[in-house]
N, C-alpha and C positions, 0 to 999 in steps of 0.2 A: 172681341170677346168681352165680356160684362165685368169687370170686377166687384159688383156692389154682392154684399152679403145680408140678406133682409133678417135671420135670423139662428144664432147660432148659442146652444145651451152648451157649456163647458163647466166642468169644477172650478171651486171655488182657484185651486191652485192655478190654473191655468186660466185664470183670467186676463192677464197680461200679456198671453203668445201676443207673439207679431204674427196674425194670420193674413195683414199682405206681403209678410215677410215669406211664411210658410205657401200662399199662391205663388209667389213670384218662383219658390225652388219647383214647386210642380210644374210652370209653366215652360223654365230651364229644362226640367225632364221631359215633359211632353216632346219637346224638340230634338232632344237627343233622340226619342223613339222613331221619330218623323225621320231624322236622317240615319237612324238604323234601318226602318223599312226600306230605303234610297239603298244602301248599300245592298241591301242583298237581294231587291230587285235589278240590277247590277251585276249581280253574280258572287259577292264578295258576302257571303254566308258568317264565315270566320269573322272578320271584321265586323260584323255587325253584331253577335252576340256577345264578343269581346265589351262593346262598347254600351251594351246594354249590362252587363256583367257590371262593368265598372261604374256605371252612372246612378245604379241602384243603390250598391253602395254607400256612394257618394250621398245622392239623397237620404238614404237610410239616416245617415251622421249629421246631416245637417240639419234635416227635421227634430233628429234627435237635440241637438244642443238647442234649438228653438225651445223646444218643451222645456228643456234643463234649465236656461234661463230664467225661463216663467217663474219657475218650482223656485229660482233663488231669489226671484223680486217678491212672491212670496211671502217665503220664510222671513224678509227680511221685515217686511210689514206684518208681518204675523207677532213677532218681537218686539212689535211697539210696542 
């Protein structure tokens, strides 16, 4: 899989993301999906939605604090 990104427009705030940071949690997700498919072709339904339930989340919060960082490296250079 490629990681190079040729070009990507973002606010000024969000200049900073770590966006190999924010690939890397996508590609952790990707995976949990891959072995959610695994389980419920398998049989194990339950298990697998469980596991998607919780990995969404997960990403949800940690995408989240990627941005939030951003927003405080920032603010903090915005105050020079």
């Amino acid at each position: 899989m490629s990681r190079k990104v040729r070009s990507v427009r973002v606010p000024r705030e969000l200049e900073t993301l770590n966006i190999s940071g924010l690939i890397h949690e996508c590609e952790k997700h990707l995976r949990d999906i891959e072995s959610a498919t695994l389980l419920k072709q398998q049989g194990n339904v339950e298990a697998a939605e469980a596991l998607i339930r919780a990995r969404q989340g997960d990403l949800g919060r940690k995408v989240g604090k990627l941005v939030w960082e951003a927003r405080v490296e920032y603010g903090k250079h915005k105050g020079e």
